[in-house]
C-alpha angles and dihedrals in degrees: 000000000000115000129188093271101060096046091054088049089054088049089057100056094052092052083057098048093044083054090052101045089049089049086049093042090048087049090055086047105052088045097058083052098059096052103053088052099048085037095048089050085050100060096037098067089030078065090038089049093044096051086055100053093048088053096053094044089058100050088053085057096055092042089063093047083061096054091251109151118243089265093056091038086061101045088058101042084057102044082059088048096054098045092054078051099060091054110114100249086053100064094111100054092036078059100054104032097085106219096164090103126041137175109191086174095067143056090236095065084181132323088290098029122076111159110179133166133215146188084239139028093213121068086005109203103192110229137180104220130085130266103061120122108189123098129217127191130182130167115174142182103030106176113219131193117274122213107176101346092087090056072070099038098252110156106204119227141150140197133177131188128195135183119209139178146095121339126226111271107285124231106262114210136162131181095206099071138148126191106243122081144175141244112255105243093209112001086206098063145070122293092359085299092296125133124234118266096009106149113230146178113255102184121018142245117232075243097069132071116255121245091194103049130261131339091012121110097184096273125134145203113241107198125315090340116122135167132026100289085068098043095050081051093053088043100062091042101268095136088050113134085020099119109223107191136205141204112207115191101153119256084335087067118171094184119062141192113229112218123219109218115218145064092251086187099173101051087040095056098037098047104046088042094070086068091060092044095263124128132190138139116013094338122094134173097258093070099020115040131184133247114271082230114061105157124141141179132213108317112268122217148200138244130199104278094042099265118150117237149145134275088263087057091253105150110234111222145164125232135250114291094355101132104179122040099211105064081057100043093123086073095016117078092299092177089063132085119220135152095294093074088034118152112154097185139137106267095012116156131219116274113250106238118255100257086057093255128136098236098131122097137202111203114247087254087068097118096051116114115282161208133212123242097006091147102056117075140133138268129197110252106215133195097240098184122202093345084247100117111121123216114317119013156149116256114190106243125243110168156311118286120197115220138190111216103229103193146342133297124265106225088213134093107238086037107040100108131140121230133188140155111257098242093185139262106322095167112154109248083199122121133075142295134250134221089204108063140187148209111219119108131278142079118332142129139238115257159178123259142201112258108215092212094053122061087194099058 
């Protein structure tokens, strides 16, 4: 039989238990607390650490691409580390990354600091001779602060590790393409060693000299497009918004431009003439506009070497370290319109010359209904070798070249050039990235890679 007694002692108990099991449930609490706070720390400066190795890993890169030696790379790649250290957020890890000593001529940059180079990323094989163009940048036990890891004996540090160097040549495209194309003038320089604003001729007489070898005018295939009809089409801006796309990997090119043998005077001149409100053969205004800009200034020609000048014969240039023909039109073909007075709007009028006179013309089609920038597209740029590439053949790309039609097409054979002003490299950076590089030339950038060693680079 229960009495009074032995009930209040049961009572008791299970007040006691019910105390135990809070206390046990706070401490878990509190626990659980205390490592997401100190975790949470802990993967906020690993990604902080992580950022500023990167982008260290990154600058040493650079600074090969730039011929620097490994001393100098170094040097570079830590300057940038520790200017992404002295950020505010970074205090903590500006504090506990030791930079008073430094040895550039070394791996071991300092205990914490290793900085090596290799021929791969992967696998990367650290050497010590020149020659290699891929970064890597470690920086290990970084002690952090500790707030209640240390109550379980959790000692706080972080590493991080990043790979940097050239990618594989990218895939180049563009969707505002026309099938003519130019030879690159140094394939090691800017803009394939053209100046700005020089005027060219993007597609040859039979009166010029051919820069790609017999039989060739400087006119391409796109595609699987052959023959004049499609190149009539191209030409008036039917394949705009279609992506062609390019491989560059230097002379061991594995992408090619086809060449389309042949003057192919008629297409050429009716189609790029739509662009300048002019409509003959199967093109019309409906499917193929004009620009809203048509002016035009007195005809250009082209002498035998491919040299611009004017109707007299007088060679158009522009002088020494001028980059930009506008801001010298006073000396520089002022009677001619070119970008730099460029304004393709609705309504635009032509430019006075700058004699004040009114030597500019639009041509009688200017109120039809318009487009803007008809007349700026781009062009493939090509390594033509030696010239010596007979009919149809295979170029090795290089790159997209934006041009400025200057004026209309000549629908003639000695006459039927094409001239535009060089508006500079506008070869699309866009395509993927490989894990598998190379060394060979052409366009590529300078990226991160997976380390290996790091699940975090």
């Amino acid at each position: 039989m229960l009495t009074t007694k032995t009930i209040g002692k049961g009572r008791r108990r299970q007040r006691g238990a019910v105390i135990i099991m809070i206390t046990i449930a706070m401490f878990a609490i509190l626990a659980m607390g205390a490592l997401a706070l100190d975790g949470g720390h802990l993967l906020l400066n690993k990604a902080r650490l992580q950022n500023a190795v990167d982008a260290a890993a990154l600058s040493g890169a650079v600074a090969i691409q730039k011929e620097y030696d490994y001393l100098r790379a170094r040097q570079e790649g830590l300057v940038t580390f520790t200017s992404a250290l002295g950020a505010q957020d970074f205090a903590e890890l500006n504090d506990r990354v030791s930079l008073s000593v430094l040895n550039f001529a070394s791996d071991e940059v300092s205990p914490q600091i290793t900085v090596e180079f290799s021929e791969r990323p992967d696998p990367f094989v650290p050497v010590l001779t020149p020659g290699a163009q891929y970064v890597r940048v470690t920086v290990s036990d970084v002690p952090l602060n500790n707030f209640f890891a240390q109550v379980m004996g959790v000692d706080k540090r972080v590493s991080a590790v990043a790979v940097a160097g050239p990618s594989t040549s990218t895939p180049q495209c563009s969707t505002d393409l026309l099938p003519m194309m130019v030879c690159a003038e140094d394939l090691g320089e800017d803009n394939f060693g053209y100046p700005l604003n020089k005027m060219m001729a993007m597609k040859i007489s039979s009166q010029q000299n051919t820069p790609i070898g017999p039989g060739n005018f400087q006119l391409i295939r796109l595609g699987d497009n052959t023959g004049a009809a499609d190149i009539r089409r191209a030409m008036a801006g039917e394949s705009a918004g279609d992506q062609f796309c390019f491989g560059y990997d230097g002379p061991n090119a594995t992408e090619q431009v086809e060449t389309e043998p042949g003057n192919t005077v008629g297409p050429v001149a009716q189609g790029l003439n739509t662009r300048m409100g002019r409509w003959q053969g199967p093109v019309n205004s409906d499917d193929h506009p004009q620009d809203w800009d048509t002016c035009v200034g007195e005809p250009l020609d082209v002498d035998s070497d491919g040299n611009i000048t004017d109707k007299n014969g007088s060679p158009i240039t522009i002088p020494d370290g001028t980059a930009d023909y506008h801001a010298y039109m006073d000396t520089n073909y002022p009677q001619y319109y070119h970008n730099g007075w460029y304004n393709s709007v609705e309504g635009h009028s032509c430019p006075a010359a700058a004699d004040g006179s009114d030597s500019f013309d639009r041509n009688s089609n200017s109120s039809a209904m318009g487009m803007e920038k008809r007349r700026e597209f781009s062009i493939v740029v090509a390594d033509c070798g030696t010239g010596n590439n007979n009919g149809q053949n295979s170029l090795p790309f290089v790159g997209f070249a934006c041009f400025y039609l200057m004026q209309e097409v000549v629908q003639k054979g000695n006459d039927a050039f094409v001239l535009g002003e060089f508006l500079g490299d506008c070869t699309n950076d866009a395509g993927g990235v490989s894990e598998t590089p190379n060394n060979t030339a052409g366009p590529f950038r300078i990226v991160l890679y997976h380390a290996p060693s790091s699940e975090d680079s």
